[in-house]
FIMAR-765509 format. One record per residue (C-alpha): residue number from 1; x, y, z. Coordinates in steps of 0.05 Angstrom, whole numbers, plus 5000, padded with zeros to 4 digits. Example, Ala and Ser with C-alpha at 12.3 -4.5 7.8 and 13.67 -1.06 7.14 Angstrom:
<atoms>
{pos 1, u 5246, v 4910, w 5156} $
{pos 2, u 5273, v 4979, w 5143} $
</atoms>
This chain:
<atoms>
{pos 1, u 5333, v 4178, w 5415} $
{pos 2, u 5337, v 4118, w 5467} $
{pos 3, u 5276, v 4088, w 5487} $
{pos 4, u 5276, v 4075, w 5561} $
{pos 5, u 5205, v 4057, w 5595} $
{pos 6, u 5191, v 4044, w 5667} $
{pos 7, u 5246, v 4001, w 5708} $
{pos 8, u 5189, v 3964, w 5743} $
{pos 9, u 5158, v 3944, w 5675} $
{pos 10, u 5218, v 3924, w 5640} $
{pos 11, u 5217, v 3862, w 5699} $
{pos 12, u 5155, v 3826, w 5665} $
{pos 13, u 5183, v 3784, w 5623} $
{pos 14, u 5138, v 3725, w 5583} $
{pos 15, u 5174, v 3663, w 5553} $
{pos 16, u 5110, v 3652, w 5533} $
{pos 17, u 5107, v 3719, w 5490} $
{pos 18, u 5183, v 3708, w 5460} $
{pos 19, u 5164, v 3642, w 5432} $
{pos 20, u 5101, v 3670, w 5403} $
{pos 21, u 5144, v 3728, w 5370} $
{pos 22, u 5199, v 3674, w 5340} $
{pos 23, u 5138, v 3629, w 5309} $
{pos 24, u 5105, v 3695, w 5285} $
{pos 25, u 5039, v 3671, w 5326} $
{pos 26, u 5005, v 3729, w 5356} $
{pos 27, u 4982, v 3714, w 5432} $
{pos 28, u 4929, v 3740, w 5467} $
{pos 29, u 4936, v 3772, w 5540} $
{pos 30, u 4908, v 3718, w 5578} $
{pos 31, u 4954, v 3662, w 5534} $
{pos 32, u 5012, v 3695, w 5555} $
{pos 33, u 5006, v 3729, w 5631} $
{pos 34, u 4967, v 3704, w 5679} $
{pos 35, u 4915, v 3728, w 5722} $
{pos 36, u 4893, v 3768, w 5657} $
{pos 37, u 4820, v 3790, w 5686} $
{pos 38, u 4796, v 3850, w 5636} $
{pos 39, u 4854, v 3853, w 5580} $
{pos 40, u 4843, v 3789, w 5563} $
{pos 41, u 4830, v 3800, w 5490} $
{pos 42, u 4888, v 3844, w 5471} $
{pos 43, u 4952, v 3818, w 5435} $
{pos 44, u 5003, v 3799, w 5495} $
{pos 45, u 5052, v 3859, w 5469} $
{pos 46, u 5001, v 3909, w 5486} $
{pos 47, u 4992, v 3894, w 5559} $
{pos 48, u 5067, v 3929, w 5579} $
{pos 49, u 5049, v 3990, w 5540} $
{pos 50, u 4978, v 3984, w 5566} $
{pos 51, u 5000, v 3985, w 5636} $
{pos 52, u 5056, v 4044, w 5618} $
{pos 53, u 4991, v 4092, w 5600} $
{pos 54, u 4956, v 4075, w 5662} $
{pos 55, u 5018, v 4091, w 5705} $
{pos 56, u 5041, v 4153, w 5679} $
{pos 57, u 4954, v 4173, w 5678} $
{pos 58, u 4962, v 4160, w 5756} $
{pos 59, u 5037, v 4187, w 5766} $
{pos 60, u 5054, v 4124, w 5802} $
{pos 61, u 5101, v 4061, w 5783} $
{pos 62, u 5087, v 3990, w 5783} $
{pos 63, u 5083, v 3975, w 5850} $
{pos 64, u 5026, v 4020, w 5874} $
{pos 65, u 4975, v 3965, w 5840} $
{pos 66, u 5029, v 3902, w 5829} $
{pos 67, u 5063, v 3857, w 5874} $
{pos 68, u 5142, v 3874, w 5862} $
{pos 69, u 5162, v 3810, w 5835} $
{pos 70, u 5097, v 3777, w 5831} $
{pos 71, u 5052, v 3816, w 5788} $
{pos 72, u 5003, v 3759, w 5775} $
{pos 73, u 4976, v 3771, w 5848} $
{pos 74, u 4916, v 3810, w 5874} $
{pos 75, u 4941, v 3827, w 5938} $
{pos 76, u 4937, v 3903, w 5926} $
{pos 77, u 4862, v 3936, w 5934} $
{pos 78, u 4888, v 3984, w 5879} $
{pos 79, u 4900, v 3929, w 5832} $
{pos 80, u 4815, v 3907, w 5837} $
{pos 81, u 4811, v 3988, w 5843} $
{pos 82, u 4836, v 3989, w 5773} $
{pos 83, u 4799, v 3926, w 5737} $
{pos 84, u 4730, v 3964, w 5757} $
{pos 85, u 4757, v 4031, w 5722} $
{pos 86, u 4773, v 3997, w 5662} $
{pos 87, u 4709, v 3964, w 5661} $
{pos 88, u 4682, v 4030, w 5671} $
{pos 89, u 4723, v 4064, w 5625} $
{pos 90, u 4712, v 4007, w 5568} $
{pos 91, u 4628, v 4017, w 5576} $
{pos 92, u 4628, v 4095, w 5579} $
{pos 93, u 4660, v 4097, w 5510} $
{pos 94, u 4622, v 4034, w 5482} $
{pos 95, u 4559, v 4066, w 5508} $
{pos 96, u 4571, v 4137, w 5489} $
{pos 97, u 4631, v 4146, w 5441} $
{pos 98, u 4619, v 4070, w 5390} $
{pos 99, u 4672, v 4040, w 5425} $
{pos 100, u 4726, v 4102, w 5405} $
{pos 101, u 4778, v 4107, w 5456} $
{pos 102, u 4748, v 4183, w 5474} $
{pos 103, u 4752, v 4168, w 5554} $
{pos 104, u 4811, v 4140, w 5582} $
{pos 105, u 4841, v 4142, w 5650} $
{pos 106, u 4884, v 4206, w 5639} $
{pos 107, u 4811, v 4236, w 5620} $
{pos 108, u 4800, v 4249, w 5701} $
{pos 109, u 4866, v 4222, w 5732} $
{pos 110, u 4909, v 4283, w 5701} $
{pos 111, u 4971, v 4252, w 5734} $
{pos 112, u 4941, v 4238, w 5800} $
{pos 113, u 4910, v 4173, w 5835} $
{pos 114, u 4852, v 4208, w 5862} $
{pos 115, u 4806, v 4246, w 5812} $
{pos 116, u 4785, v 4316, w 5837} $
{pos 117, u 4711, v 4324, w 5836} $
{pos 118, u 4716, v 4398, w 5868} $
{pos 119, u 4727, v 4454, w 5823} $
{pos 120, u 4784, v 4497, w 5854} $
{pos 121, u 4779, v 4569, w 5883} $
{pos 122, u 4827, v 4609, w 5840} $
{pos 123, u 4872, v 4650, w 5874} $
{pos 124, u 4871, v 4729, w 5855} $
{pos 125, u 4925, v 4719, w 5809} $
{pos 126, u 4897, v 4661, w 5770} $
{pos 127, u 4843, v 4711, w 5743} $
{pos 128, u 4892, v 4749, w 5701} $
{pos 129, u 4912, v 4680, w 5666} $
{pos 130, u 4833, v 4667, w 5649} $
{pos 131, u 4813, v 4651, w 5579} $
{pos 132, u 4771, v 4700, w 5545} $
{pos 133, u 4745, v 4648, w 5503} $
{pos 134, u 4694, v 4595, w 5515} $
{pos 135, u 4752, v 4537, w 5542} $
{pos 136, u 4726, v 4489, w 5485} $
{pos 137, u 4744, v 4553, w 5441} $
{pos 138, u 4804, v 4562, w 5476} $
{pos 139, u 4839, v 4486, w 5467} $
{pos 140, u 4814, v 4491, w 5390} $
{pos 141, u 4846, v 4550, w 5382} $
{pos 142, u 4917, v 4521, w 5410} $
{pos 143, u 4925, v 4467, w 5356} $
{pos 144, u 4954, v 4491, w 5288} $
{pos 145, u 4902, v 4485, w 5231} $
{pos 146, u 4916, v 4451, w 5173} $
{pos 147, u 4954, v 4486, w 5119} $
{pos 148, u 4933, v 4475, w 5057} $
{pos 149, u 5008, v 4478, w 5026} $
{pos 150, u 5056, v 4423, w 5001} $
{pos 151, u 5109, v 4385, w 5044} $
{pos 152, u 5151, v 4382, w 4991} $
{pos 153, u 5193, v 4457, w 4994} $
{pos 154, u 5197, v 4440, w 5075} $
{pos 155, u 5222, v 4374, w 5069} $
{pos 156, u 5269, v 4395, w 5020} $
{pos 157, u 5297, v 4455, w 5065} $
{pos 158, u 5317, v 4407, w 5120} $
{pos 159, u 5363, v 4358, w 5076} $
{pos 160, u 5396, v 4422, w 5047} $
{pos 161, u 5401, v 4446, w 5114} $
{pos 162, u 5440, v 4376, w 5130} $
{pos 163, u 5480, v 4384, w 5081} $
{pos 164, u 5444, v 4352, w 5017} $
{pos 165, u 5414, v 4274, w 5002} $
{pos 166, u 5487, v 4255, w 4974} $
{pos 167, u 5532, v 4272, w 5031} $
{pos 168, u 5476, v 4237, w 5079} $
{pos 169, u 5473, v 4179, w 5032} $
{pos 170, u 5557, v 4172, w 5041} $
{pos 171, u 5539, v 4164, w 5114} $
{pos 172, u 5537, v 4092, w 5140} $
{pos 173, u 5561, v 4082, w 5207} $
{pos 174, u 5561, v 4135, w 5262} $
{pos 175, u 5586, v 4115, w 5342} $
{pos 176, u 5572, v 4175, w 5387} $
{pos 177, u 5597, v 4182, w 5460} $
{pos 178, u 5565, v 4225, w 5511} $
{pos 179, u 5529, v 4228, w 5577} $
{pos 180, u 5469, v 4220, w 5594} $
{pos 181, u 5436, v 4266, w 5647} $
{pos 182, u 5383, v 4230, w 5695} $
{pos 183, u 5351, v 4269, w 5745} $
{pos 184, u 5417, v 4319, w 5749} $
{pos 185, u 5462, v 4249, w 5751} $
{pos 186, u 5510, v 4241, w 5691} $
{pos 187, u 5513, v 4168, w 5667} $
{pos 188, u 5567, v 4158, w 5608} $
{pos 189, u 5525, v 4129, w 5535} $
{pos 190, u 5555, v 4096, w 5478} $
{pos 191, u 5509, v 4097, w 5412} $
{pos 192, u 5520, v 4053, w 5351} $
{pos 193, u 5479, v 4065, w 5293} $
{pos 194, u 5487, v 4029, w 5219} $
{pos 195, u 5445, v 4037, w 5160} $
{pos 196, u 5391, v 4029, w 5141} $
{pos 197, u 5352, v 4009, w 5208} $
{pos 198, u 5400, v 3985, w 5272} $
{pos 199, u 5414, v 4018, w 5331} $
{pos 200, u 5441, v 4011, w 5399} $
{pos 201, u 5444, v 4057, w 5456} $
{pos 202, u 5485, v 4032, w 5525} $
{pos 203, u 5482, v 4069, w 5583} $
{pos 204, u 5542, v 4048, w 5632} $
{pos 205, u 5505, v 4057, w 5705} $
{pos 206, u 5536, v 4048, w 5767} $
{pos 207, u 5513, v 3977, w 5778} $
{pos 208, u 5516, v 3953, w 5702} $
{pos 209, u 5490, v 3974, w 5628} $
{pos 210, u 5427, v 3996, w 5602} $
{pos 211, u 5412, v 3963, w 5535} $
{pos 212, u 5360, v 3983, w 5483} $
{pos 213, u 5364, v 3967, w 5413} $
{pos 214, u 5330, v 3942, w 5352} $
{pos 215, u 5376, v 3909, w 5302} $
{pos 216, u 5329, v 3913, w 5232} $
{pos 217, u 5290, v 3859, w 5264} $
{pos 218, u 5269, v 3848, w 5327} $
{pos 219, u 5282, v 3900, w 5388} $
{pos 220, u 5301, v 3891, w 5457} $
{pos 221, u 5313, v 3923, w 5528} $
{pos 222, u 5358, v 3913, w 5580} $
{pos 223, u 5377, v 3944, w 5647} $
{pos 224, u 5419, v 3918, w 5714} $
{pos 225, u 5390, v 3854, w 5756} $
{pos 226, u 5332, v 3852, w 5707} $
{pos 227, u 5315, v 3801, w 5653} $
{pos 228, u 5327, v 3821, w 5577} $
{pos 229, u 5253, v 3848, w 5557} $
{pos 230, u 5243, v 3827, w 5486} $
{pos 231, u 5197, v 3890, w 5453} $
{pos 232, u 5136, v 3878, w 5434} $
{pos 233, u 5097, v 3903, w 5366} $
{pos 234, u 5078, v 3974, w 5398} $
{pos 235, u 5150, v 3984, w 5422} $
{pos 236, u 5185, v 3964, w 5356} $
{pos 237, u 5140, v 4011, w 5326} $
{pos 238, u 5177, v 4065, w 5357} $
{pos 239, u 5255, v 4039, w 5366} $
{pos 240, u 5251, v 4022, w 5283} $
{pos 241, u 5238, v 4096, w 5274} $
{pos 242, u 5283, v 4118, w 5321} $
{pos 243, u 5336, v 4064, w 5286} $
{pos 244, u 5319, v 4097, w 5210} $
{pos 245, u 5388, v 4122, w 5189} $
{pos 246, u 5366, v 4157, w 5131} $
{pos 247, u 5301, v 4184, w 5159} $
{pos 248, u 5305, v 4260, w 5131} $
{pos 249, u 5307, v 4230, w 5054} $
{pos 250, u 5261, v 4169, w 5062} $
{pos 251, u 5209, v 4217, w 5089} $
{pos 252, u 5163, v 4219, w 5036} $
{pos 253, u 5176, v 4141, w 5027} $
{pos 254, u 5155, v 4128, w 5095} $
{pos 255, u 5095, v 4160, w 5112} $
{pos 256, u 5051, v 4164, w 5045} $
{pos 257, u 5018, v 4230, w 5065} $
{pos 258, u 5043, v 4288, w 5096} $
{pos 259, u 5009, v 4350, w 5118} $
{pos 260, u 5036, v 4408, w 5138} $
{pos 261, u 5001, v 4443, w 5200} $
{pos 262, u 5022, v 4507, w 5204} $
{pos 263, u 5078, v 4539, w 5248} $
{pos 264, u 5082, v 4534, w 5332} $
{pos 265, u 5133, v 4554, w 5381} $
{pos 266, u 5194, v 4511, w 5399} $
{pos 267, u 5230, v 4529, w 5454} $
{pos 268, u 5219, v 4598, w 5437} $
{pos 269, u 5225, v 4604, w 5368} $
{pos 270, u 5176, v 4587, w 5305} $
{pos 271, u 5175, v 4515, w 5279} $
{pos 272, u 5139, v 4489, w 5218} $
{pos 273, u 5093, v 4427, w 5235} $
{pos 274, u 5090, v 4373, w 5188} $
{pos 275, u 5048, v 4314, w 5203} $
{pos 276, u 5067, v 4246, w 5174} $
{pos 277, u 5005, v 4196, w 5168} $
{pos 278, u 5007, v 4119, w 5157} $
{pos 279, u 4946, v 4083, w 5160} $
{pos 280, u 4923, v 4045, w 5216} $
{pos 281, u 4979, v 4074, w 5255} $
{pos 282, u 4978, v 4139, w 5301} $
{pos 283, u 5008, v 4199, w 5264} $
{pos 284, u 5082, v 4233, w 5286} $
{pos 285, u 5097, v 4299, w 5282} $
{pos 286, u 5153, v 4336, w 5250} $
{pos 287, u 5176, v 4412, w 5279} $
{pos 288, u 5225, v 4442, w 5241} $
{pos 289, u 5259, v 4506, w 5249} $
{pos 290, u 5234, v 4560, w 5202} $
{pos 291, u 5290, v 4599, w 5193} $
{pos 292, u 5344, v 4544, w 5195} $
{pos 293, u 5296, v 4481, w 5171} $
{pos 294, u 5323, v 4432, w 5218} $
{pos 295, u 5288, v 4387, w 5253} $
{pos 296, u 5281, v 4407, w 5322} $
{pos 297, u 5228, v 4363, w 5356} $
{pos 298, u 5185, v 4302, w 5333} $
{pos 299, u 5125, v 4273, w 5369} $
{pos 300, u 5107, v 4202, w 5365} $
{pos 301, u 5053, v 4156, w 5396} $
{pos 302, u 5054, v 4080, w 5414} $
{pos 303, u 4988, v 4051, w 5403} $
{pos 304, u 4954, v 4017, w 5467} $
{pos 305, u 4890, v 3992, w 5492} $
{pos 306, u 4864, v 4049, w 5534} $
{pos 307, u 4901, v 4102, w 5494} $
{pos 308, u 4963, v 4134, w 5460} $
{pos 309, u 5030, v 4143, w 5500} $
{pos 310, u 5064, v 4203, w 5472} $
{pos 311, u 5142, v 4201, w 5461} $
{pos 312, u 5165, v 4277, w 5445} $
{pos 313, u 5243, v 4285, w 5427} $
{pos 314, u 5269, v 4353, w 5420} $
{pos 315, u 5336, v 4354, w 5382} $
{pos 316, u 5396, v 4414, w 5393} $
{pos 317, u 5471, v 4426, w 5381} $
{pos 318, u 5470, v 4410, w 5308} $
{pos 319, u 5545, v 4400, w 5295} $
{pos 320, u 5575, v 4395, w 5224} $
{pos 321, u 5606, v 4324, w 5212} $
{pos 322, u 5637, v 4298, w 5155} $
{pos 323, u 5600, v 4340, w 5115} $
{pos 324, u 5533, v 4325, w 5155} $
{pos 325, u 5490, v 4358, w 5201} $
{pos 326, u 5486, v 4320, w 5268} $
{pos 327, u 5441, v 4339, w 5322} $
{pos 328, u 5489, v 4326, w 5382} $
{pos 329, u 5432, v 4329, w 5446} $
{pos 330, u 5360, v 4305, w 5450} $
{pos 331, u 5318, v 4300, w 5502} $
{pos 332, u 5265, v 4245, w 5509} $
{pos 333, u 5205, v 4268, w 5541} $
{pos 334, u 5152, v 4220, w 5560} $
{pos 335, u 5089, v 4227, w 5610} $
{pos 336, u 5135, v 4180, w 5662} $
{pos 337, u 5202, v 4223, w 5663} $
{pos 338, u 5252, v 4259, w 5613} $
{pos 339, u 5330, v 4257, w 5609} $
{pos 340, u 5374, v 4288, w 5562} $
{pos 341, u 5433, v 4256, w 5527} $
{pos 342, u 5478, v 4301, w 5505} $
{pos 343, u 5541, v 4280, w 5459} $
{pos 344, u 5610, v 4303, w 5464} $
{pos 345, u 5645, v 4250, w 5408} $
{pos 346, u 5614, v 4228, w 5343} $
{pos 347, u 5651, v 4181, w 5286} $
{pos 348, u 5614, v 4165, w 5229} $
{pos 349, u 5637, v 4103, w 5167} $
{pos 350, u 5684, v 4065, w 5226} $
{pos 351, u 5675, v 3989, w 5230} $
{pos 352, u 5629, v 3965, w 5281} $
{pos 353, u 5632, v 3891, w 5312} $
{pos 354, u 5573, v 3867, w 5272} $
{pos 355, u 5559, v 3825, w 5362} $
{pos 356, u 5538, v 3900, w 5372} $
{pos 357, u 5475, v 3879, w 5336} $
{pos 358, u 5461, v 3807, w 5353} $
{pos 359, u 5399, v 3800, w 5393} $
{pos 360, u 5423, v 3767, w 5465} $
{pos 361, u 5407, v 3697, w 5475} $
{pos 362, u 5351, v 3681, w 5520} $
{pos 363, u 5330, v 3614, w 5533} $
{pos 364, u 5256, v 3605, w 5516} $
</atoms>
């Protein structure tokens, strides 16, 4: 359940931007980067996540448009490549859609830095894996309709199927020990969780740790030779739901309508969609096994200027512990790059060093 972005954009760190998030005084982009030429009017703890969509829309990191070290610069032709597509991008759905973010850069990019204007010549093959349908048909078709049915019975399966609210409830510490596997390396983790909302996850690399946690109240991101990256709104967002100890009985406390949409395949087997609304925040979605009712994937969205980044987390090896049903790997899959942490040791009501928590000092 770690939250690890893109090395390259972990480096841009804003003084500027802490001090605004300690005084509670939102900044725009241009107050608190500079060079700021089109995303001038967003809040400054957008931009990061802003920049994450257009990079994994592309398939490339930081450096095919930035400067390593000196992002501010316009050295790069990519970088004034990109402004005019945002421009672009920003007038085709002002023009055409009332300013709804319906066109965005993944719309033609599809992964790739150069759009393809060519239909393809399929190969004799492709023609058996045709649609029959019209393709607008065809993609409507793939996404579970609404069920008119209540979450309730659903929701209620999956903290049986953990082993009831009261043993959770007894729960209120829980260290874990694993490895994480990146790219077919092994990297040991240590995870320290406490109720109702902190979390830390360190990954012990061969040149130092990884650090990302969110301690109830402000979040924050680490890795080797980089400056501490203080999260901004759209990334606390996600590492205070990944921090929610007691997510699988707050549920209905948490997101003031659910929907259930319906069952789609898992990794091969049927899953029960439950979608969990909150206004003016993107939806997340809840799979859960319909034979066992455990959770076995969740799909959530940080919130950015061109566009919704999708985090999906797929959760396995549910082991029994103290009386609790643990999920003991998850894999985070995000449009940049997955890994898998898989855990091998898990302790839950042990003492942890409340320093675990404290956010690192940073001069400002």
């Amino acid at each position: 359940m770690g939250c690890f972005g893109l090395v390259g954009l972990m480096a841009v760190v804003v003084t500027v931007q802490l001090r605004a998030q300690s005084q509670g005084t939102p900044k725009m982009a241009e107050q608190a980067y500079k060079n700021i030429k089109v995303l001038k009017t967003i809040p400054a703890d957008q931009l990061v996540p802003s920049m994450q969509f257009v990079a994994a829309s592309l398939g490339v990191e930081c450096d095919y448009c930035h400067v390593a070290g000196a992002f501010e610069k316009d050295d790069k032709k990519p970088k004034q490549t990109a402004r005019k597509m945002m421009e672009m991008m920003f007038a085709i759905n002002a023009n055409n859609f009332e300013n709804k973010r319906e066109v965005t850069c993944n719309t033609c990019h599809r992964g790739n830095t150069t759009p393809v204007g060519i239909p393809a010549i399929l190969e004799t093959s492709d023609l058996q894996q045709l649609p029959l349908t019209h393709p607008a048909e065809s993609a409507s078709a793939k996404q579970a309709p609404e069920v008119k049915v209540p979450a309730d019975p659903i929701l209620e399966k999956y903290v049986s199927a953990l082993g009831g609210a009261s043993a959770i409830q007894k729960v209120k510490t829980r260290v874990e020990k694993g490895s994480a596997d990146l790219g077919g390396k092994q990297f040991p983790v240590d995870i320290y969780a406490e109720g109702p909302d902190k979390r830390v996850s360190v990954m012990h690399l061969a040149n130092g740790d990884s650090v990302t946690a969110f301690n109830g109240s402000v979040g924050w991101l680490s890795v080797p030779g980089r400056p501490t990256r203080w999260m901004g709104a759209p990334d606390v967002e996600g590492a205070r739901f990944d921090a929610e100890f007691y997510l699988p009985i707050r549920m209905k406390e948490i997101f003031p309508e659910l929907k259930v949409g319906g069952v789609e395949r898992v990794d091969g087997k049927d899953a029960t969609l439950v979608l969990g609304i909150r206004e003016g925040k993107p939806p997340v979605k809840f799979y859960f096994d319909s034979t066992s009712g455990l959770l076995v994937r969740m799909l959530r969205y940080t919130d950015t200027a061109f566009g919704l980044n999708p985090t999906q987390i797929d959760y396995a090896d549910y082991r029994d512990v103290e009386g609790v049903k643990t999920p003991c790997r998850w894999t985070i899959a995000r449009p940049s790059g997955r890994f898998t942490i898989q855990v091998e040791q898990v302790q839950v009501n042990v003492a942890i060093d409340a320093a675990k928590f404290a956010a690192p000092a940073v001069a400002p």
